[in-house]
C-alpha positions in Angstrom: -146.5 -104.0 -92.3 -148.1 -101.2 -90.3 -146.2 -102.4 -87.2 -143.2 -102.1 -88.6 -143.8 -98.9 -90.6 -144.4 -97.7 -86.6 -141.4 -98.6 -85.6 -139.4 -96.9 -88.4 -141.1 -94.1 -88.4 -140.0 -94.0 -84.4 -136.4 -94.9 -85.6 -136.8 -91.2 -87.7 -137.4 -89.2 -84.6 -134.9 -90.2 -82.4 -131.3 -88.8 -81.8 -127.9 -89.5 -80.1 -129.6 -88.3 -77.0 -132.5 -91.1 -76.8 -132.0 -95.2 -76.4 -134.2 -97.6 -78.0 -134.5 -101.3 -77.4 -136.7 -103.9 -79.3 -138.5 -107.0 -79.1 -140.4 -108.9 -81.7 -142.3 -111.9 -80.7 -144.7 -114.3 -82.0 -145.0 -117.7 -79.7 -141.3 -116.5 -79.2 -140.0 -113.4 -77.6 -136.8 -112.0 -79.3 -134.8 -109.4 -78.2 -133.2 -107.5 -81.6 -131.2 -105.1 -80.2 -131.0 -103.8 -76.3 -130.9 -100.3 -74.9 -128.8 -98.5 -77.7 -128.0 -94.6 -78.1 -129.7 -93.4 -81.7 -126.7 -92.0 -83.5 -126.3 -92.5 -87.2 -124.8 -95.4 -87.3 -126.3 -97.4 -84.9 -129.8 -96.7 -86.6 -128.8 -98.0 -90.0 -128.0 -101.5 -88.0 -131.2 -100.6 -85.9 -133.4 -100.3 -89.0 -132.1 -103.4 -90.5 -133.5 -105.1 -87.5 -136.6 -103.5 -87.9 -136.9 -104.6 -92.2 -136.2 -108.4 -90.8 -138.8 -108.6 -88.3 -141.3 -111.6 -89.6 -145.1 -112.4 -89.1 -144.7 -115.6 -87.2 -147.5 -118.1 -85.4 -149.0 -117.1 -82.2 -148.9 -113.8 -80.1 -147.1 -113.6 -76.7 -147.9 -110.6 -75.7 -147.1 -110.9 -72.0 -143.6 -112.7 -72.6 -143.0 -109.5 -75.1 -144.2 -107.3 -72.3 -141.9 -108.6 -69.1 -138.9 -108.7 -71.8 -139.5 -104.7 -72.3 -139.9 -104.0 -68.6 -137.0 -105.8 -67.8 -134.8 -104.4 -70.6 -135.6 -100.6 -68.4 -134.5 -102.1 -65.4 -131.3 -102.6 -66.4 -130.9 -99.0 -66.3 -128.3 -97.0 -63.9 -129.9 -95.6 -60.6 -128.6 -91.9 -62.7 -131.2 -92.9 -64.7 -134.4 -93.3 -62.7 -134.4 -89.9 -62.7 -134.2 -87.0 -65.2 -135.1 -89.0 -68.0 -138.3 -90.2 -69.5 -138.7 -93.8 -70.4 -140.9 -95.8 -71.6 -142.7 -99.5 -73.1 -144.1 -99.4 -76.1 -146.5 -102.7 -76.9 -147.6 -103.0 -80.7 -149.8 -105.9 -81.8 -152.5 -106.6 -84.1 -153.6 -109.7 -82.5 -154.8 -111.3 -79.3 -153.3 -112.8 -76.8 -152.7 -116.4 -77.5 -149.0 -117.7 -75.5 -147.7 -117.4 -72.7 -150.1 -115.1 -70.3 -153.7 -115.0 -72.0 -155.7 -113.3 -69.5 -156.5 -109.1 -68.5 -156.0 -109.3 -64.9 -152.8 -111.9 -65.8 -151.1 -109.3 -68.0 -152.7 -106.7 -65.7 -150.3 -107.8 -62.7 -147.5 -108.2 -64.7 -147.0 -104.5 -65.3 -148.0 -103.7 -61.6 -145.9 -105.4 -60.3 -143.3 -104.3 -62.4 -144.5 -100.6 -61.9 -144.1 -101.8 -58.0 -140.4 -101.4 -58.3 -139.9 -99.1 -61.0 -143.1 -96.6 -61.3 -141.1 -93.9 -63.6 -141.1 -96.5 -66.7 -144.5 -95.9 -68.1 -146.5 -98.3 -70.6 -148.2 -97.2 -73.9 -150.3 -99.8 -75.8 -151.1 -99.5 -79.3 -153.8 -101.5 -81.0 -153.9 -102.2 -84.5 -156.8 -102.8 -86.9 -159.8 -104.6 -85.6 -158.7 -107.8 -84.2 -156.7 -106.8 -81.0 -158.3 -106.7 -77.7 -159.4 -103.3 -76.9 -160.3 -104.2 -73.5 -157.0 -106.0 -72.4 -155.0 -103.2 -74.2 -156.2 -100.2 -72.5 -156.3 -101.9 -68.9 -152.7 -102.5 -69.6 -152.2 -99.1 -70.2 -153.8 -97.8 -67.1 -152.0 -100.0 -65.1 -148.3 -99.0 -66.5 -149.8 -94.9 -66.5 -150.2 -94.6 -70.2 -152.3 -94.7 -72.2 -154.1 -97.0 -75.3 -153.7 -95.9 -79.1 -156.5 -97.1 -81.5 -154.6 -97.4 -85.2 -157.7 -98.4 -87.1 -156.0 -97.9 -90.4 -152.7 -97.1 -92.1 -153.6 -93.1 -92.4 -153.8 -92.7 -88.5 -150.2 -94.2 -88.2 -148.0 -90.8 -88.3 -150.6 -89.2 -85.7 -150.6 -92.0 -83.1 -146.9 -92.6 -82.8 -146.6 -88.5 -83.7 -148.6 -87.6 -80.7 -147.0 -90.5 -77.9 -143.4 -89.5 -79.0 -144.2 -85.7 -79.3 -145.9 -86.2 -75.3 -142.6 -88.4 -74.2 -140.5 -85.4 -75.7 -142.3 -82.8 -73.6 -142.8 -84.8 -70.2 -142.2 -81.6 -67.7 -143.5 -83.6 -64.5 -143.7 -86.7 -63.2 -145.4 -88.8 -60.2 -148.3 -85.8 -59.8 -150.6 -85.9 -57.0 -153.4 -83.9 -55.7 -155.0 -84.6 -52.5 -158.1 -82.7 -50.9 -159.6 -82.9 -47.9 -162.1 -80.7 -45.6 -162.8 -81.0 -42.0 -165.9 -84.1 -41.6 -164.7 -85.2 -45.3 -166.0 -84.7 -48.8 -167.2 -86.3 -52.0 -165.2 -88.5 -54.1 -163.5 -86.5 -56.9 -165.3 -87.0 -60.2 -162.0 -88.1 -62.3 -160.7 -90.5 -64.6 -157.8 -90.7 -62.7 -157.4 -93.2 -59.7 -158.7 -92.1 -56.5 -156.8 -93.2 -53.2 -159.2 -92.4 -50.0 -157.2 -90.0 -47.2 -158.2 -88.8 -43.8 -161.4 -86.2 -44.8 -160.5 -86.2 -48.3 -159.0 -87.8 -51.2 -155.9 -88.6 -53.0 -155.7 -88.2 -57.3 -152.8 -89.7 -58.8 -152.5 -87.9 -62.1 -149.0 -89.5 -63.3 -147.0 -87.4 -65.3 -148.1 -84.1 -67.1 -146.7 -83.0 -70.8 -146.0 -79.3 -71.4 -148.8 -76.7 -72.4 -151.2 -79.6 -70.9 -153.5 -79.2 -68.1 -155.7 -81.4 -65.7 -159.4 -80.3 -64.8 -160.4 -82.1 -61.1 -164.0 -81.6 -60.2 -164.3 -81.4 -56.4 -167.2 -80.3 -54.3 -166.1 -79.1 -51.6 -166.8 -75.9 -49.3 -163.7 -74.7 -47.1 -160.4 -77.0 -47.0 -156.9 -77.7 -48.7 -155.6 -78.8 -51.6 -151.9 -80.0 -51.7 -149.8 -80.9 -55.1 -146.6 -82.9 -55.1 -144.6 -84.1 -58.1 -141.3 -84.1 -59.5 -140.4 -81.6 -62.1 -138.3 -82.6 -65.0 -137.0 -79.4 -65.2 -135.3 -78.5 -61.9 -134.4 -82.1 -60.9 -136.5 -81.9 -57.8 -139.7 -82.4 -56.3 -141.7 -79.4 -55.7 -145.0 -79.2 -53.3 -147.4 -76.6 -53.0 -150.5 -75.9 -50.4 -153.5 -73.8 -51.5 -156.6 -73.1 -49.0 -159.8 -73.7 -50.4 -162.7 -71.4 -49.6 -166.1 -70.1 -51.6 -166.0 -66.9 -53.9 -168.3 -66.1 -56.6 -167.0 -67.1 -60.1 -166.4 -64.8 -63.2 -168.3 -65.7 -66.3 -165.1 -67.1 -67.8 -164.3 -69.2 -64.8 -168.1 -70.6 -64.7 -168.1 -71.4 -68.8 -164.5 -73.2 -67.7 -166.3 -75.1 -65.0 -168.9 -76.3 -67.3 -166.7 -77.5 -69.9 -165.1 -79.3 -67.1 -168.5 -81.1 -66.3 -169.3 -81.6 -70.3 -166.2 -83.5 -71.0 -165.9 -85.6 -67.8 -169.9 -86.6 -68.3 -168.5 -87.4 -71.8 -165.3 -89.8 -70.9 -167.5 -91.4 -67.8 -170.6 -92.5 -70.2 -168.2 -93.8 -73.3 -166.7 -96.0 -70.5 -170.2 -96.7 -69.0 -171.3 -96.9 -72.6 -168.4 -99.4 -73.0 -169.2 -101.5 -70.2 -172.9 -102.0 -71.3 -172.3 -102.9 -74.9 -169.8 -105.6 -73.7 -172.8 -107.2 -71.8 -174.8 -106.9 -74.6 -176.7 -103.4 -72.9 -176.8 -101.9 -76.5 -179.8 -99.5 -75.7 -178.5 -98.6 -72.4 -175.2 -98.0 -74.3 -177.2 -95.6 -76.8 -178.6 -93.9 -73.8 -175.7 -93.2 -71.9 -174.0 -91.6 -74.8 -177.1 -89.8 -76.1 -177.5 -88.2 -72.5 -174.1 -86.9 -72.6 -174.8 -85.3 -76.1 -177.4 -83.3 -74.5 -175.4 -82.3 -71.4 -172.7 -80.8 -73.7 -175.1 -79.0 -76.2 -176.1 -77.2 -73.2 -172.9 -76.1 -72.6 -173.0 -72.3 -73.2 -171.0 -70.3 -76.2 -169.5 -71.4 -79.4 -166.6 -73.3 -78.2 -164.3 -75.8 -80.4 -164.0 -78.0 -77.0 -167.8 -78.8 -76.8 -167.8 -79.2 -81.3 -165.3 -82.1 -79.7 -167.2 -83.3 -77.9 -170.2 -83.8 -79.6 -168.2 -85.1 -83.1 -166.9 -88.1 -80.7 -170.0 -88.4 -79.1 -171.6 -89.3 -82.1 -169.0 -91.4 -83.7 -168.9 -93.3 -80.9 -173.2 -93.6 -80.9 -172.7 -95.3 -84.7 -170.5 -97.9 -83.5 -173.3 -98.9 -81.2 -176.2 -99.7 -83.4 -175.4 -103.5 -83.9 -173.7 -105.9 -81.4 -171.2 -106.6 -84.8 -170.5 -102.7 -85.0 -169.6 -102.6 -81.4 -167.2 -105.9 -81.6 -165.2 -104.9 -84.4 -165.1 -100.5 -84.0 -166.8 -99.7 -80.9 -164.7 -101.5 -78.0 -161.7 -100.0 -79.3 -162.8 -96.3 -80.1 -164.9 -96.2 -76.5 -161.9 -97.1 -75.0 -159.5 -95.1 -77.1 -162.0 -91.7 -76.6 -163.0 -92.3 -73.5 -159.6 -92.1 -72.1 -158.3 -89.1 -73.7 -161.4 -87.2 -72.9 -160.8 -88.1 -69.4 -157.2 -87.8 -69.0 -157.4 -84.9 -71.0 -154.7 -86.3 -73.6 -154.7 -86.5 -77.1 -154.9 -90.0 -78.3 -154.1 -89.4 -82.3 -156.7 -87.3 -83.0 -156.8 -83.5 -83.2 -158.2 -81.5 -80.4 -157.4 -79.0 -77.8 -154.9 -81.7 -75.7 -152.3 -82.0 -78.3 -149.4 -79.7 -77.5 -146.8 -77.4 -80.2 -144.2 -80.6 -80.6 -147.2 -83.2 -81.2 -147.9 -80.9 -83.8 -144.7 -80.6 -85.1 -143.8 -84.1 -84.9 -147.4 -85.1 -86.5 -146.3 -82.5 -89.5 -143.1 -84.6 -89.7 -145.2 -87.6 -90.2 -147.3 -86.2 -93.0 -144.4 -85.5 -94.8 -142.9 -88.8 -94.9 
């Protein structure tokens, strides 16, 4: 019921302008309607689609998957390019036909990304019994991210907030590299980090308006370069900056900090993640717990660090028991940890959600 009260409430928000496919699966994978423009009338025949969709046997997620990706290959070459497209993958279950496996599923979307890397995937578990861990490496592999719907109320603000972000793409494809004569330190990201000659690469994907990315680099004198394609003037832009020490204002030091809080954050929920699924609980605890302190210490009265500290400790309660961790705390480590270090909301309110998240997130309140 909650899947499908998703997919209606994504029906709502669309408009001539925007195309929506479906598949529904179970061992099977159906295709209910293919790429189709959202006027009026096609969503009423849309939305009956939607109402008729079944619970059925077993879950072929993967089969589900490839039918999605190849549905946005279809796709003109005028299309590659100055629109936004996307995969969204619901499901409430594991993984139990066709491909079963993480690194299985994994390659599927790579290699799909491989000759199409402007269709990004979004996964979106819901409830307790869907596999956190297979869910959000899917996501980083198709540059998206994973959704956590642990109950009906967080519905509107998780599809709210990844159709309010597809609505406000302004560029695509970003990249920073660094470098410094006799080389550098790796960046401390989230983000993937390609090694260059005396420097580094981050690939940061694509960037939704009033966003912004925080890369810590230590570095001394060298360059930065940016490349990515803009949404808004068709094209893509690149830009040089030379890198060399000055003293900081207060502001810009307080700004740095933050940086450092909320990265130490996202890095020990994932490292927090990693040692509760070994059965590390304490080391877990400790992990998170160190994190607390680091953004306590964090200077001034700043919503940001409040953030912080309220996920910090949600996450440290699902942590206490190896049965807490199974059924709440894979999926909200994963879920926070990500949006802390992408700097993206994930369905939650904090300083990453933009004005149309907002709006669109009011628009599901009302409904």
């Amino acid at each position: 019921a909650m899947v499908k009260r998703s997919i209606t409430f994504i029906l709502s928000q669309l408009n001539s302008g925007d195309r929506l496919a479906l598949v529904s699966y179970d061992t099977n994978v159906r295709t209910d309607f293919e790429l189709t423009a959202c006027t009026e009338q096609e969503k009423v025949g849309m939305g009956a689609e939607v109402a008729a969709i079944r619970a059925g046997s077993a879950t072929n997620l993967s089969g589900a998957l490839q039918a999605g990706l190849q549905l946005q290959q279809k796709t003109t070459p005028d299309d590659v390019r100055n629109s936004v497209r996307s995969v969204f993958l619901l499901t409430d279950g594991l993984a139990n036909a066709g491909l079963k496996t993480t690194p299985e599923i994994v390659k599927l979307v790579a290699d799909a990304r491989e000759q199409n890397s402007s269709v990004v995937v979004h996964t979106f578990g819901f409830g307790d019994d869907h596999n956190a861990e297979m869910l959000d490496a899917v996501a980083k592999a198709g540059g998206g991210e994973y959704m956590y719907v642990e109950k009906d109320e967080n519905l509107g603000d998780s599809f709210a907030e990844a159709l309010g972000g597809l609505a406000s793409v302004v560029a695509q494809s970003i990249s920073l590299t660094v470098s410094q004569p006799g080389g550098m330190a790796r960046p401390r990201t989230q983000f993937p980090v390609v090694a260059e000659v005396n420097g580094w690469r981050v690939d940061i994907s694509d960037l939704y308006a009033e966003e912004r990315r925080d890369i810590l680099v230590e570095m001394t004198e060298g360059v930065a370069k940016f490349r990515y394609y803009s949404i808004l003037s068709s094209e893509w832009v690149e830009s040089t900056l030379a890198c060399s020490p000055r003293d900081l204002t207060d502001d810009e030091a307080t700004a740095v900090d933050l940086a450092v809080a909320r990265e130490t954050t996202a890095a020990a929920m994932l490292q927090a993640n990693e040692d509760a699924a070994s059965g590390r609980m304490a080391d877990a605890r400790q992990h998170l717990q160190d994190a607390l302190k680091q953004a306590e210490a964090v200077a001034g009265d700043c919503e940001d660090i409040r953030r912080l500290q309220l996920d910090l400790n949600e996450c440290l309660e699902t942590v206490q028991t190896s049965a807490d961790y199974k059924s709440k705390g894979s999926k909200k480590l994963a879920w926070m940890g990500g949006g802390h270090g992408k700097q993206r909301s994930r369905g939650t309110e904090c300083a990453y959600t933009n004005s149309v998240q907002r709006s669109m997130k009011s628009a599901a309140s009302a409904m």
